[in-house]
C-alpha positions in Angstrom: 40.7 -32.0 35.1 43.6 -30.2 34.9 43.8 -27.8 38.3 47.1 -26.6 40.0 50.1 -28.2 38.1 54.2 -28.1 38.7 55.3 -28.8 35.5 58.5 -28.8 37.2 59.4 -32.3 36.1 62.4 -34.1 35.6 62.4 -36.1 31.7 65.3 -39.2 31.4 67.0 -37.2 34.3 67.0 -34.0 32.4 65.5 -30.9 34.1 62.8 -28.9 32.1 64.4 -25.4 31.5 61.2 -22.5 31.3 63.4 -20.6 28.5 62.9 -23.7 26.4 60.0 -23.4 24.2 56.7 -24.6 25.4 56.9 -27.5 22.4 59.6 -29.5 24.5 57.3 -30.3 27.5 57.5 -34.0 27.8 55.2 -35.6 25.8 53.3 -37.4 28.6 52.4 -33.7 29.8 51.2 -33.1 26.2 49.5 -35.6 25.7 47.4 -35.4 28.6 46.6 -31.4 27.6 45.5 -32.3 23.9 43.4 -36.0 25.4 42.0 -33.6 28.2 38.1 -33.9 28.1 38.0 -30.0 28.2 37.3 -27.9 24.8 40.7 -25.8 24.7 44.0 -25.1 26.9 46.1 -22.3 26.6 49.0 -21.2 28.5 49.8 -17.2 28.2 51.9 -15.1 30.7 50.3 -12.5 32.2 50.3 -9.9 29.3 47.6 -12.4 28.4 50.7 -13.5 25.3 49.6 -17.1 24.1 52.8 -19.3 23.9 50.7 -22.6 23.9 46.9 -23.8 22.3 45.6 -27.3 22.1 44.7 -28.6 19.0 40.8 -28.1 19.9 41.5 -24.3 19.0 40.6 -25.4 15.3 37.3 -27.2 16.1 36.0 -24.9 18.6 37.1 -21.8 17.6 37.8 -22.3 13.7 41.1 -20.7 13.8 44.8 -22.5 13.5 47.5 -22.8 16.0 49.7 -20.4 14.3 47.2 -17.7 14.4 46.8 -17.4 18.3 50.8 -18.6 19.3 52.0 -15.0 20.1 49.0 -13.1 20.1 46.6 -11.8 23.1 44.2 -13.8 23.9 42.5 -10.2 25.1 42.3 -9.5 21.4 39.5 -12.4 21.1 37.3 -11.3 24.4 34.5 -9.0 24.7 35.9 -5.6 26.9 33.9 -5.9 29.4 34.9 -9.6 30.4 38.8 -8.2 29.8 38.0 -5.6 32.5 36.9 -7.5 34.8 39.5 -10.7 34.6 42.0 -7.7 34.8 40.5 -6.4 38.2 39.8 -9.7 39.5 42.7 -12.1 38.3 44.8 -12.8 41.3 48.4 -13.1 40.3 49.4 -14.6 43.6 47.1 -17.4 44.4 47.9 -20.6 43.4 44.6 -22.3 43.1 42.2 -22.1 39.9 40.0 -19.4 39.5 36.8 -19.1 37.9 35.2 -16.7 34.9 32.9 -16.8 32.5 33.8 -15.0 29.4 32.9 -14.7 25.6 35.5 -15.5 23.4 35.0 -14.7 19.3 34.8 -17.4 16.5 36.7 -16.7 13.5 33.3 -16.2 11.9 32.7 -13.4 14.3 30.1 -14.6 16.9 31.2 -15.2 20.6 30.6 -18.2 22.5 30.7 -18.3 26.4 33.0 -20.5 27.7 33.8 -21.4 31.8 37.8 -20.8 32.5 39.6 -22.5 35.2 42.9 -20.4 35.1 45.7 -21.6 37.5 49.3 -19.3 37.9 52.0 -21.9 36.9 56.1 -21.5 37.7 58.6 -22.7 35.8 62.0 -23.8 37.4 63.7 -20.4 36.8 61.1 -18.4 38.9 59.2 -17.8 35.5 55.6 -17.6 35.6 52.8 -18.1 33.1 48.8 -19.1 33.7 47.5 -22.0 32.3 44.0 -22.1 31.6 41.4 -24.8 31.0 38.1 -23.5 28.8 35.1 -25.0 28.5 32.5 -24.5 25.9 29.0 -23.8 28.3 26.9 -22.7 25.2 24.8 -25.3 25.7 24.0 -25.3 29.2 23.7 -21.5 29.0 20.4 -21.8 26.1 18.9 -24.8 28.3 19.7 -22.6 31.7 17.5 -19.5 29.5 14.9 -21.9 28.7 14.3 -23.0 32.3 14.5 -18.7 32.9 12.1 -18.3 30.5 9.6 -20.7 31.8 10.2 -19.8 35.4 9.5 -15.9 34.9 6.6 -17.0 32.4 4.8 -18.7 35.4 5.4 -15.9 37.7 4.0 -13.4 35.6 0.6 -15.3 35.2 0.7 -15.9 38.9 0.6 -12.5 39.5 -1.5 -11.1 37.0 -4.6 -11.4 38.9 -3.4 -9.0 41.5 -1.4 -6.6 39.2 -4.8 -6.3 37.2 -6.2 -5.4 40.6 -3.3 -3.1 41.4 -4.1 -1.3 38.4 -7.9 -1.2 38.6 -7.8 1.6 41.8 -5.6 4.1 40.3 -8.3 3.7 36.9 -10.8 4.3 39.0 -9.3 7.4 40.6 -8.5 8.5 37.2 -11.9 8.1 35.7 -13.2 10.2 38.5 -11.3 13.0 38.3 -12.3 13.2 34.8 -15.2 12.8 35.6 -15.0 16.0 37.7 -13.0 17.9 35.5 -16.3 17.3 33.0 -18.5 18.7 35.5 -16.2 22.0 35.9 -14.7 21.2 38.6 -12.6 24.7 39.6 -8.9 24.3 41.4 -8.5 21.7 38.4 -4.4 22.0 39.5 -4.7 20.8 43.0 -6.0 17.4 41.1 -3.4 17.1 38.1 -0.6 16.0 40.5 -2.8 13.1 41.8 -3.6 12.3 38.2 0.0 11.7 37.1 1.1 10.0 40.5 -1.5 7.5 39.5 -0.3 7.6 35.8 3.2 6.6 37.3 1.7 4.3 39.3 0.6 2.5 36.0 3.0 2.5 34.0 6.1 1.3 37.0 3.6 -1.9 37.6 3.2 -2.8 34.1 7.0 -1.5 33.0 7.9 -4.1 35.5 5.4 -7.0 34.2 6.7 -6.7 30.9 10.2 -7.3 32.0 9.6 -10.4 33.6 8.5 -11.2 30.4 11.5 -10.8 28.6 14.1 -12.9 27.7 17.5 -13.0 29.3 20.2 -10.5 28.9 23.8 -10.8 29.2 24.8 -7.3 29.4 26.5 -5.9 32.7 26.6 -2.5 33.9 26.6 -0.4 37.0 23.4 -0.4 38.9 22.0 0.2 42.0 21.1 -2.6 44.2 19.1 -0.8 46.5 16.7 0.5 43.4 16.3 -3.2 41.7 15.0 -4.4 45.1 13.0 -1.4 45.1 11.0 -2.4 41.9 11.0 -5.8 42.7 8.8 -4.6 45.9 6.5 -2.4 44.5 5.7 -5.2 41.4 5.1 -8.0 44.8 3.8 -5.5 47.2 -0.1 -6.3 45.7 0.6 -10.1 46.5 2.1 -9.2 49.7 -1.3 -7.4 50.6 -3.2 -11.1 49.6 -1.3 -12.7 52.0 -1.5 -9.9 54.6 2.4 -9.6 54.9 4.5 -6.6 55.0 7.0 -6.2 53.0 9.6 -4.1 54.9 13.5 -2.8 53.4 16.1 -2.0 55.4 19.1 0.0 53.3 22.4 0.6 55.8 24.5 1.8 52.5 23.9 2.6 49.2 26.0 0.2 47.0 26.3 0.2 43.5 27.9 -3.1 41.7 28.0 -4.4 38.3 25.7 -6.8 37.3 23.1 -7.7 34.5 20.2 -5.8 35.9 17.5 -8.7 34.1 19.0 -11.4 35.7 19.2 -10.1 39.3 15.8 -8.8 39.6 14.9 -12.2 38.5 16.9 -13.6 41.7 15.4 -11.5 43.8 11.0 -11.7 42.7 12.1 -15.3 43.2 13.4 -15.5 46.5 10.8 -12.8 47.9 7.6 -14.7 46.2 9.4 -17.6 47.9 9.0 -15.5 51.3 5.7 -14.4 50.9 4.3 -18.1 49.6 5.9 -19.6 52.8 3.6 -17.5 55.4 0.2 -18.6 55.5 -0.6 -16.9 58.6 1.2 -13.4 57.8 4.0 -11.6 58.9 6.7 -9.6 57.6 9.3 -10.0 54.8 12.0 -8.4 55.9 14.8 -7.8 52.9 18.7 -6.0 54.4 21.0 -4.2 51.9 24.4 -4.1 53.8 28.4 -4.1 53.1 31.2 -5.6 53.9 34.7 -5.3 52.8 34.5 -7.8 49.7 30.5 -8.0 49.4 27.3 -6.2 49.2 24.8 -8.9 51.0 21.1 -8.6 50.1 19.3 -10.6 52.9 16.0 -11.7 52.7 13.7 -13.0 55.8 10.5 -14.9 56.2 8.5 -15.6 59.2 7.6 -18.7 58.2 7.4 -22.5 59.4 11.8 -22.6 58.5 13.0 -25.6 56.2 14.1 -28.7 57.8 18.6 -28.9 58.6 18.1 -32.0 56.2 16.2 -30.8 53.5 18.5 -27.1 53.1 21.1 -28.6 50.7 18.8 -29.7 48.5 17.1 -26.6 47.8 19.6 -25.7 45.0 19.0 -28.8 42.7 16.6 -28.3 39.7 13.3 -30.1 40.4 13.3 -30.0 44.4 10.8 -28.1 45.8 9.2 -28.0 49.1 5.5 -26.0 47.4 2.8 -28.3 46.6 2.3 -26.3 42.7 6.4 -25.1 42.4 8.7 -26.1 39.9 11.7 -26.5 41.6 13.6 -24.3 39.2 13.5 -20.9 40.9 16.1 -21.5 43.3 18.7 -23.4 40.6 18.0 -20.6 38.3 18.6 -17.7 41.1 21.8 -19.8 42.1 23.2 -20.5 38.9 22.8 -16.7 38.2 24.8 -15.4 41.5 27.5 -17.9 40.8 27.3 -16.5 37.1 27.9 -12.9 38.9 31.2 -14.7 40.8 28.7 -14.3 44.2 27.2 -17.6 46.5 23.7 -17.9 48.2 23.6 -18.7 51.9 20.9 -20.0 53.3 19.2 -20.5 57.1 16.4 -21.6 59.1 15.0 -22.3 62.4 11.5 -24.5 62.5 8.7 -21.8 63.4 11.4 -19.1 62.7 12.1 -18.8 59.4 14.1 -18.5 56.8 17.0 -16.2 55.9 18.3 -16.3 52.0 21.6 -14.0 51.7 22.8 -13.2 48.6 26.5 -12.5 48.4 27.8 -10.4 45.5 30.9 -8.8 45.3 31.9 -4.9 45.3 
């Protein structure tokens, strides 16, 4: 893999001169870009100016050398994953950095691919990033597959006490009518109780239906403290099963951008999680707070804890410590905060429980 390189290199005792064009690097340096077993290299300054594309450019992306050599490589992203490389891209540091972005085929469609972008300098002071692409398209379809199935088999888990969720505001609703038959008089006093119950209805099933659903890709600004919120009120009816409390604790109100789908999905999993773990009830006790870089949505059991041994494991697909679980929840929730450039932190005590923090940045 190509990381952090000085291509300051001497070749048959000559110096390499950064005003020379990018063609008379010595060949053992080009030859190790085009042999690289990543899909394409570029190196661009920091206009995002392409002065350099392997030869992969034509297989992966369909066009030719001499249409990207001068051009913007921001011309070929989608806007939003321009903005945020723009806010995020560290001009200074001088290890590789990480995005995800979609970059357009010449037949029009855009394919995700991971960047590992390192600032090179030339002798002269001159700087220009070199970045190594890799096509993920693949692993993304398989990762929505494994999403698919995962939120498929929470929703049929939970159905039995949604459809009792829903069952006592029916009845309520069927009375008042009933009532309202009869001639019932201060008929008003009732119609607010009627639609609260309506509401009531329609946010529980609104919020079964979008487990359902496929993935997304589509960031926007959202509020953290309101996607928990509906992730509570869809679990709360389990909760009551297990006798647990579900409690939320909000010290700020933060709003960061995210894919809304795929973060409520992190966080039914890692609350079910909490809930499935205390047999004898309890509380679940999930923390909104903020620091300087992150907002960090916390998320506490009461239950037995996870064994030291057994906690870095918990992120591989197929582990699981739940006599029916998959073993995808967790590698799906932590492939999506890595996804949203955040990490998952997670600690126990036996007979203390657990504590999964989910780091995102501002």
């Amino acid at each position: 893999m190509l990381n952090h390189v000085d291509i300051v290199k001497r070749n048959k005792g000559k110096e390499f001169k950064a005003s020379e064009n990018i063609s008379s690097l010595p060949a053992e340096i080009l030859d190790a870009i085009e042999k690289s077993g990543f899909d394409l290299i570029t190196i661009s300054d920091f206009s995002g100016q392409i002065s350099f594309v392997s030869d992969s450019v034509e297989k992966v992306l369909g066009y030719s050398k001499a249409d990207l050599i001068g051009k913007s490589i921001f011309r070929y992203i989608l806007q939003d994953d321009k903005r945020y490389i723009e806010q995020h891209f560290d001009h200074y540091s001088d290890t590789s950095q990480k995005f995800y972005i979609h970059i357009r085929h010449q037949m029009g469609k855009y394919i995700i691919f991971e960047l590992n972008s390192t600032v090179i300098e030339w002798p002269e002071g001159h700087k220009q990033i070199l970045t190594v692409a890799k096509d993920i398209s693949d692993k993304k379809q398989a990762e929505e597959i494994f999403i698919r199935s995962e939120k498929m088999s929470i929703a049929g888990q939970l159905a039995a006490g949604i459809a009792h969720e829903i069952r006592n505001p029916l009845t309520s609703l069927r009375g008042f009518i009933q009532l309202l038959e009869a001639g019932m008089e201060n008929k008003e006093a009732y119609y607010k109780i009627m639609m609260d119950e309506i509401e009531k209805i329609n946010t529980i099933t609104s919020e079964l239906l979008f487990i359902s659903k496929p993935m997304t890709d589509e960031k926007s600004e959202a509020s953290v403290t309101e996607m928990v919120s509906d992730v509570i009120t869809l679990l709360k009816t389990q909760a009551n099963l297990y006798n647990i409390n579900l409690l939320f604790n909000v010290e700020e109100e933060i709003v960061i951008y995210c894919d809304r789908s795929q973060l409520k999905q992190v966080f039914i999993n890692l609350i079910k999680n909490a809930i499935e773990e205390m047999a004898d009830g309890g509380d679940v006790i999930t923390t909104i707070k903020k620091t300087e870089e992150y907002c960090i949505i916390s998320i506490k059991d009461q239950g037995p804890g996870i064994p030291k041994h057994l906690i870095h494991k918990l992120k591989e697909p197929f582990f699981t410590t739940k006599k029916n679980g998959t073993g995808l929840g967790l590698m799906i929730s932590n492939q999506i905060i890595e996804n949203h450039h955040g990490f998952l932190q997670i600690e126990s005590e036996n007979d203390k429980g657990s504590t999964f923090s989910i780091h995102l940045p501002v």
